[in-house]
C-alpha positions in Angstrom: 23.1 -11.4 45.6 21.7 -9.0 48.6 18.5 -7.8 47.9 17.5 -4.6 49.2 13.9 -2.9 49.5 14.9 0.9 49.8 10.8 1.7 49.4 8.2 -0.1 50.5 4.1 1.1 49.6 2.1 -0.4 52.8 -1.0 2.0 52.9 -3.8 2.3 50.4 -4.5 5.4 49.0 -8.4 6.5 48.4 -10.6 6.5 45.2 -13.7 7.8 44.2 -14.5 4.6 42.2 -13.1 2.3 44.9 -14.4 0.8 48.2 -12.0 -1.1 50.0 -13.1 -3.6 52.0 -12.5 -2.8 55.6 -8.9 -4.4 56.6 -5.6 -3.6 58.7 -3.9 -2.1 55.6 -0.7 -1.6 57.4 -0.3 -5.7 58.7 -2.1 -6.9 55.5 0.6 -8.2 52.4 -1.7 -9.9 50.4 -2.8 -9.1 46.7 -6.0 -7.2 46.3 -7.8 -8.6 42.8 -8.3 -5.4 41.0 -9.7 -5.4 37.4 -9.2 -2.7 34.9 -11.5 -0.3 34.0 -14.2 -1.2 31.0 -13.4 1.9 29.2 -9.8 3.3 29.7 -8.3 7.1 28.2 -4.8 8.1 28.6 -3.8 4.5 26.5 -7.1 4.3 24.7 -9.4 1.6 25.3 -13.1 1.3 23.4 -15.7 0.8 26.3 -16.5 -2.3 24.0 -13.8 -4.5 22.7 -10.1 -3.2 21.7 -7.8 -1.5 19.4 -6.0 -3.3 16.7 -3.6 -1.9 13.7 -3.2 1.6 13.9 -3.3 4.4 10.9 -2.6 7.9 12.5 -3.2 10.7 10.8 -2.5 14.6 11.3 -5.6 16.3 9.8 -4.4 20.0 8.1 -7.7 21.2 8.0 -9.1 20.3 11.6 -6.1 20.6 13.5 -5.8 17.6 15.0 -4.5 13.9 14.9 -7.2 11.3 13.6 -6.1 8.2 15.0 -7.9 5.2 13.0 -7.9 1.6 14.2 -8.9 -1.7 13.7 -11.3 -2.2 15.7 -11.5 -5.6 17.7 -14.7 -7.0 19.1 -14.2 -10.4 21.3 -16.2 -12.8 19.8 -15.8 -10.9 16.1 -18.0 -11.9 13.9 -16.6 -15.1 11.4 -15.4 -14.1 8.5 -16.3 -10.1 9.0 -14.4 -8.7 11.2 -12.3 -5.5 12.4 -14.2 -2.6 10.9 -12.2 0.9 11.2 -12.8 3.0 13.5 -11.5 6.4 14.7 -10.6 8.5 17.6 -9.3 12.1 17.6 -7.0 13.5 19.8 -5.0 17.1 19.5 -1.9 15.8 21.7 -1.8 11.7 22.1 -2.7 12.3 25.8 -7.0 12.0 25.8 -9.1 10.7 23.2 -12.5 11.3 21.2 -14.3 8.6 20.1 -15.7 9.2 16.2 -16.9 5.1 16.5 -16.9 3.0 13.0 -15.9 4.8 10.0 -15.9 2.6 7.5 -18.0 -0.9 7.9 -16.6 -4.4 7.0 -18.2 -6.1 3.8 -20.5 -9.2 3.1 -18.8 -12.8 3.3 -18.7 -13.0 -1.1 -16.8 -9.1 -1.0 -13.0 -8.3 -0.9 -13.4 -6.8 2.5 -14.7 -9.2 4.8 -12.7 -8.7 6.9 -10.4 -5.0 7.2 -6.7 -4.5 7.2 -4.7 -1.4 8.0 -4.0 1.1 5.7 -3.4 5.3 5.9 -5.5 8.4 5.4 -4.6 11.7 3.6 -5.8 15.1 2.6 -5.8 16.2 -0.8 -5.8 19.7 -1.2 -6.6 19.6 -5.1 -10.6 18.3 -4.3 -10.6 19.2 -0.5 -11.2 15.3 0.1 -10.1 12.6 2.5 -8.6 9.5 1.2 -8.2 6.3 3.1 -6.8 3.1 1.8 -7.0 0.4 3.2 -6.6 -3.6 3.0 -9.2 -5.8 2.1 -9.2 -9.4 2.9 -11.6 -12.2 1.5 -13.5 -15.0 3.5 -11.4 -17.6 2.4 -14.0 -20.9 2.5 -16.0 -18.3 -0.2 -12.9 -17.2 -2.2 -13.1 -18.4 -6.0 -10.5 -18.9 -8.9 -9.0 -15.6 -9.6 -9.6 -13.6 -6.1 -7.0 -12.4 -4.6 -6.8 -12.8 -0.6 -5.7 -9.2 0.2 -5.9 -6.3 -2.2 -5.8 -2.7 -1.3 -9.4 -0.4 -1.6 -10.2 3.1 -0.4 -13.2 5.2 1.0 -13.5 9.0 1.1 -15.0 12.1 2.7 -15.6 15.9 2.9 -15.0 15.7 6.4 -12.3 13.6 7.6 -15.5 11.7 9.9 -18.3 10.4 7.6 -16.6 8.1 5.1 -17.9 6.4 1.9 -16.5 3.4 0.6 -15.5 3.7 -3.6 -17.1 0.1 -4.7 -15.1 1.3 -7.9 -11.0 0.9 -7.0 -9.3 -1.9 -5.7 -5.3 -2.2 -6.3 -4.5 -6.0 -6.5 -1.2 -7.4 -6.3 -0.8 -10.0 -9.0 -2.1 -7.5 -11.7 1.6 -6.1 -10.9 3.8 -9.5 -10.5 3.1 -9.0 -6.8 1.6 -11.9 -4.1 -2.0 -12.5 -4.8 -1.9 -13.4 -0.5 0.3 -10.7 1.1 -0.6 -7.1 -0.8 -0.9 -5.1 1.9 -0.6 -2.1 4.7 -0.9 0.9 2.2 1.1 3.8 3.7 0.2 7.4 2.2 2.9 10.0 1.7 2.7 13.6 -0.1 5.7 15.4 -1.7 6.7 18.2 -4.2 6.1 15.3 -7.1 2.7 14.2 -6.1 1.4 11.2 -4.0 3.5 8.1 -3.3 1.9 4.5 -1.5 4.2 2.0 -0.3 2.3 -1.7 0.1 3.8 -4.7 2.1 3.8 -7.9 -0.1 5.8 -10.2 -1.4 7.5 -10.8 -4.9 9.0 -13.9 -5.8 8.3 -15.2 -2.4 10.6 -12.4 -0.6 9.5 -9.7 1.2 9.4 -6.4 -0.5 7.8 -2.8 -0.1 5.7 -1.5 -3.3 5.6 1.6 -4.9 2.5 3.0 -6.5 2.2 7.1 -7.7 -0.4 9.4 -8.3 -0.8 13.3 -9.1 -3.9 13.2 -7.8 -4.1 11.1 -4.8 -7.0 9.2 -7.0 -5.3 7.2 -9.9 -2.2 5.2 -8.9 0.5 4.0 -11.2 3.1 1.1 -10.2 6.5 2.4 -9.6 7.8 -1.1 -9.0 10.0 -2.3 -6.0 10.8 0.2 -3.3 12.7 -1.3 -0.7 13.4 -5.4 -0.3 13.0 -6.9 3.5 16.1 -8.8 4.7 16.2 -12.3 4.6 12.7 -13.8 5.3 11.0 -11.5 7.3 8.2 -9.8 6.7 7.6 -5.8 7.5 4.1 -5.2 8.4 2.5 -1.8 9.0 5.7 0.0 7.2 5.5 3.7 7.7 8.0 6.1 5.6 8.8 9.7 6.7 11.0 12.5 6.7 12.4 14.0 9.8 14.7 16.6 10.0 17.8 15.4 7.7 16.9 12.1 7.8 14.3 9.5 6.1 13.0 6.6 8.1 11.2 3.3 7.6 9.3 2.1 11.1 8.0 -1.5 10.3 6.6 -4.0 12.7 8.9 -7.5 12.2 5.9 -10.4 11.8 8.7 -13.0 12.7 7.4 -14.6 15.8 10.9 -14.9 17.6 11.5 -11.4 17.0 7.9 -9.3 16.6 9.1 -5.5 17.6 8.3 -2.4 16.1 11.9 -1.3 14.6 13.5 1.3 12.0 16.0 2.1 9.6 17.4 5.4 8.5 19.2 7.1 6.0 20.5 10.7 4.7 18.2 10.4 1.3 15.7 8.1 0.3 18.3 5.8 -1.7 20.4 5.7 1.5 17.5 4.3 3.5 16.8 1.8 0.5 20.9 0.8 0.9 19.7 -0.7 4.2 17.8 -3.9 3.5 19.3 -4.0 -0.6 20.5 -7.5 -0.7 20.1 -8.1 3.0 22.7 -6.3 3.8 21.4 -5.3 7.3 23.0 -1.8 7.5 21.4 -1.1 11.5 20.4 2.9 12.7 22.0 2.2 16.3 23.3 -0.5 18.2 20.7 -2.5 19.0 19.3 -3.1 15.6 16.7 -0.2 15.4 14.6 -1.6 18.3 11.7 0.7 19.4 10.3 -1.0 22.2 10.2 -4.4 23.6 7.3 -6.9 22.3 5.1 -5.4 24.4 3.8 -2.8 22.0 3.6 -3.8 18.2 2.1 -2.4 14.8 3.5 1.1 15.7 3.2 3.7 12.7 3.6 7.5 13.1 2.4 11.0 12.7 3.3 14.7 13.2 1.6 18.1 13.7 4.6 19.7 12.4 6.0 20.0 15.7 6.3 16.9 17.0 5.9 13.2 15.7 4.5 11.2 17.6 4.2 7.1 17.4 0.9 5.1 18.5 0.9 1.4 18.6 -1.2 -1.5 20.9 -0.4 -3.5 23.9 -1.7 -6.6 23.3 -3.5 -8.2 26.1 -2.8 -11.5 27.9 -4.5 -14.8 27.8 -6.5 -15.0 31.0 -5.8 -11.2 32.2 -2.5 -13.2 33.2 0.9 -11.2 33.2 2.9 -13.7 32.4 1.2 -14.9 29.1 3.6 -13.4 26.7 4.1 -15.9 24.2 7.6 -16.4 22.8 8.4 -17.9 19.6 6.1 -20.0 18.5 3.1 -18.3 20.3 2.3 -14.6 19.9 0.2 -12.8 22.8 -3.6 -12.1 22.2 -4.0 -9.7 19.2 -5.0 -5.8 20.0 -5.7 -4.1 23.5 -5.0 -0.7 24.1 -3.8 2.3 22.0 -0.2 3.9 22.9 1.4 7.2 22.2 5.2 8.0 22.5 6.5 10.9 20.9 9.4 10.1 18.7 12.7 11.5 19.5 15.7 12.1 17.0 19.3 12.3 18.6 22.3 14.5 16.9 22.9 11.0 15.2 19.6 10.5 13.3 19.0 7.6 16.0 15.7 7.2 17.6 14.1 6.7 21.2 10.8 7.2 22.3 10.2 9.3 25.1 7.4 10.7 27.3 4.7 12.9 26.1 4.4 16.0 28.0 0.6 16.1 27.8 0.8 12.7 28.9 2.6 14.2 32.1 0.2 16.7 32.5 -2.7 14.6 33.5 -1.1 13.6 36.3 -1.8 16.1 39.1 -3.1 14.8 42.1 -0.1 14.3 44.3 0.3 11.1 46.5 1.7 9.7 49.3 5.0 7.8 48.0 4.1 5.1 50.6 0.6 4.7 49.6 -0.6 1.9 47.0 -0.9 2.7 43.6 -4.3 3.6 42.2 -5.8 3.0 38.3 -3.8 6.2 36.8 -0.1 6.6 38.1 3.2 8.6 37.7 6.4 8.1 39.5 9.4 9.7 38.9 12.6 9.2 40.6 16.4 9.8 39.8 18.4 6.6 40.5 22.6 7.2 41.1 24.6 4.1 40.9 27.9 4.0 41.7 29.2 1.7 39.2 27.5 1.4 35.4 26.8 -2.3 36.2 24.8 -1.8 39.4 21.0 -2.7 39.2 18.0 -1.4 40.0 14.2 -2.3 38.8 10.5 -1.1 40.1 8.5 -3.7 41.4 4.4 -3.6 41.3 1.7 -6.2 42.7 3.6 -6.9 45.1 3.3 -9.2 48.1 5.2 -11.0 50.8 5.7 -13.7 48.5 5.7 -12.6 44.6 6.1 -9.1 42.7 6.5 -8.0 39.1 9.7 -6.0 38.8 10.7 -4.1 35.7 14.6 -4.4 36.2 17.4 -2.2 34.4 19.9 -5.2 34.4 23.5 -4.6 33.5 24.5 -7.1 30.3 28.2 -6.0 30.7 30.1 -3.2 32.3 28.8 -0.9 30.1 26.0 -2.3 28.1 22.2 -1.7 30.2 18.9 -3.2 29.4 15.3 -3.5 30.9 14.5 -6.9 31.8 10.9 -8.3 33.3 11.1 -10.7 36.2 8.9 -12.3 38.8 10.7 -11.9 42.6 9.9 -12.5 46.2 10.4 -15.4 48.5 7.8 -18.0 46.3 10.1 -17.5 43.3 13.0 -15.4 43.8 14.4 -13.5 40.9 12.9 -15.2 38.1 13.8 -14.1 34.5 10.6 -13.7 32.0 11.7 -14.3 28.9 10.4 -12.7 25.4 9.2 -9.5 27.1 12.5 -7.6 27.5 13.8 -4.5 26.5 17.0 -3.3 24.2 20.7 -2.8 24.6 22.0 0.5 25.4 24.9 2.1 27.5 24.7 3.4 30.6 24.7 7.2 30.9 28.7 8.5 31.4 27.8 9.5 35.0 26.0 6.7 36.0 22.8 9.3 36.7 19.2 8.0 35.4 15.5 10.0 35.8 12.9 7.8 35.7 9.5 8.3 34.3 7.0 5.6 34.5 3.2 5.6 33.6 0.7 3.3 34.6 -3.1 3.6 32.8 -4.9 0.7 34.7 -2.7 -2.5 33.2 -0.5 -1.1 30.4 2.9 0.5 32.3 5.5 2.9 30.2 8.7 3.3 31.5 11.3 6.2 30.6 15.0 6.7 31.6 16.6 9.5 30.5 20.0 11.1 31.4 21.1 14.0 33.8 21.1 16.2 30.8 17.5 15.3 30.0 18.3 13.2 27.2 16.2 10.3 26.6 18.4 6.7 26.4 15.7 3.8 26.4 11.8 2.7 26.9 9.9 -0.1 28.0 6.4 -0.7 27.4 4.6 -4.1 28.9 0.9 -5.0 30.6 1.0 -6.1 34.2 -2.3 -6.7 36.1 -3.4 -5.7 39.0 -1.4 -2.7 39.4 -4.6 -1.0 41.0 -4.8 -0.6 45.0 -1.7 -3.0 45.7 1.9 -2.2 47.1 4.8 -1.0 44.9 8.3 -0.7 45.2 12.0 0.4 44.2 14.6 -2.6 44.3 18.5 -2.2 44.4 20.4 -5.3 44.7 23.8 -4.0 46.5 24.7 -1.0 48.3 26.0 1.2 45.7 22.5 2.9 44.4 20.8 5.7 45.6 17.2 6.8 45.2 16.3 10.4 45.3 13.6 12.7 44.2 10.5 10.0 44.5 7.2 12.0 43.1 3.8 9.9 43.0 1.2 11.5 41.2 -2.6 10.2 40.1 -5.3 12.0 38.4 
């Protein structure tokens, strides 16, 4: 296999928070130990610890999205831990911290700790209403607690919330797990208020269904929607969009732990798709969203657009290469991402770039120069076969780089595979950290979009016509200040239309 560097970054580009330290830039190949930013915007990172489960929110009154979160401090308290907190944002671009909206509970209370859960307006008492999951301490638990159960806070304002001491939904009171009652998702229709709760019945993983008229006092509609086989959906987020209903879940399975969906013309037709495992897929690649590099992904939409925030988990040791696989997960939480949903004529589903998102990035740079903290490249790749390769490569050195590779799996079938390359370890497959299946646009022509905010990288490929055909999302360190480049590994690709741009 010939590999050939058809851009090569040799210079370093200038920052106002950086001070190189004086050296021959051009003759110098080495890696240059940058750190990420404390507090961190475009994906949202707290000053002080990181984001965990997400519940987004479009508030009707306000006009804007209310992103809550779990938050994670590192060391969290034992026992007490992940309080929710709250940013706000009017585009999934830049974020305004609201800080802790509602507080975890004492080490004897249901929430000692905080699950996920979802917010909603009620129009009939101007309120907010945010459930939530509970979880007990479990060296304090006694006979007849349950582990999880589902509780709610309120507020005038969407901000200041007040817990109600007074409700708690608990799963064995309805033939549900005492353990797994879960995740409550919020959803408004012409019949009222419906919640859907992640638990278990019988041991096998099923989606609840609880109804209200008033958004306050909940009736159980029984079983929703069974999970196939033994897997468990976490985070399970039900909408409408255009002609089609949708269920995005995050898989718990270690070996597998994506964000995915399923879809169907009514609501029964989406139910039709896990009804005795039957596995009835959205696509060809089993629903996939993303690869495991961005997990408990739930949605929200201004109308307009929906968009879909989830976290990038962070890596043992600020280490790249810590992924986990399927017996070991990567570290829990990190940073907050947005992608905004997009439906094909099919009902399918990619994410694809926010044009906010875009926006930030103004400041053109030198293609040649190294990257800085914020980055944007953009570049249209021709191949002249489907099956011909190409990947970006950051951090890179004489002797080792991190490439992001769009690897042909047949002479049709594409997808975005992470590897290590350059003379120490040649091309070195990473494994649990790849992409999805997907086929190769008709005329072999791909624009690329990629993002980099400090370590968390988005990548985009659309086709010719503008038509988005499959994401990547992973963390890679050290992106900051180092070389970058664009790898082909024959003759028959062409790179045109490089734009670097930083803000």
């Amino acid at each position: 296999m010939i590999f050939t560097v058809v851009f090569c970054t040799i210079l370093v580009a200038c920052e106002k928070s950086y001070e190189p330290e004086v050296r021959d830039w051009n003759t110098y190949q080495g890696i240059y130990p940058s750190k990420d930013e404390a507090a961190q915007d475009t994906y949202y990172k707290p000053y002080a610890g990181y984001v965990g489960d997400v519940m987004p929110f479009y508030d009707p009154v306000n006009k804007d999205f209310k992103v809550f979160y779990l938050q994670d401090f590192r060391p969290n308290p034992e026992g007490t831990y992940h309080p929710i907190w709250a940013v706000t944002t009017q585009d999934g671009a830049s974020y305004q911290s609201l800080g802790e909206c509602v507080p975890c509970g004492s080490l004897d209370e249901q929430d000692a700790a905080l699950g996920t859960g979802s917010a909603i307006y009620c129009e009939a008492d101007n309120k907010y209403y945010l459930y939530y999951t509970g979880e007990r301490y479990a060296p304090r638990m006694k006979d007849g607690d349950n582990m999880q159960a589902v509780l709610r806070a309120s507020s005038s304002d969407g901000i200041k919330w007040v817990k109600d001491p007074s409700f708690v939904l608990r799963g064995n009171d309805y033939g549900y797990d005492s353990r797994d009652f879960r995740d409550p998702l919020l959803r408004q229709d012409a019949d009222g208020y419906h919640m859907y709760i992640a638990t278990r019945k019988g041991g096998k993983g099923t989606i609840a269904e609880f109804v209200s008229k008033d958004c306050r006092k909940w009736t159980c509609a029984g079983d929703f929607m069974s999970m196939m086989w033994d897997r468990f959906y976490e985070c399970p987020d039900i909408f409408q969009m255009g002609d089609w209903w949708y269920l995005v879940y995050s898989d718990q399975s270690g070996f597998m732990r994506r964000v995915q969906y399923f879809k169907g013309k009514t609501l029964a037709d989406l139910k039709t798709c896990t009804a005795g495992d039957a596995g009835i897929w959205p696509d060809d690649h089993e629903g996939f969203l993303d690869s495991r590099g961005m997990y408990a992904g739930k949605t929200a939409s201004d109308g307009l657009n929906r968009y879909l925030w989830g976290w990038v988990p962070t890596r043992k040791g600020n280490n790249t290469l810590n992924v986990g696989d399927d017996t070991e997960e990567p570290e829990w939480g990190g940073n907050l991402v947005c992608h905004r949903l997009y439906q094909h004529a099919d009902g399918s589903l990619t994410l694809a770039p926010i044009e906010a998102i875009a926006a930030r990035y103004t400041q053109a740079q030198e293609a040649s120069d190294r990257l800085l903290y914020h980055n944007h490249i953009q570049m249209t790749v021709t191949t002249e076969k489907a099956d011909d390769d190409f990947g970006i490569s950051l951090v890179c050195s004489e002797d080792t780089a991190f490439t992001i590779r769009v690897h042909a799996e047949s002479p049709i079938r594409r997808k975005i595979n992470f590897e290590t390359e350059g003379k120490m370890t040649g091309c070195q497959f990473v494994g649990w950290i790849d992409g999805y299946m997907f086929n190769a646009p008709t005329d072999n022509i791909y624009h690329v979009d990629m993002f980099t905010d400090n370590s968390v990288v988005t990548l985009y490929l659309s086709d010719s016509q503008g038509e988005p055909i499959a994401n990547y999302t992973n963390r890679i360190y050290g992106i900051a200040h180092n070389q970058w480049r664009v790898n082909t590994y024959n003759n028959n690709v062409k790179i045109t239309d490089i734009q670097v741009t930083t803000y």
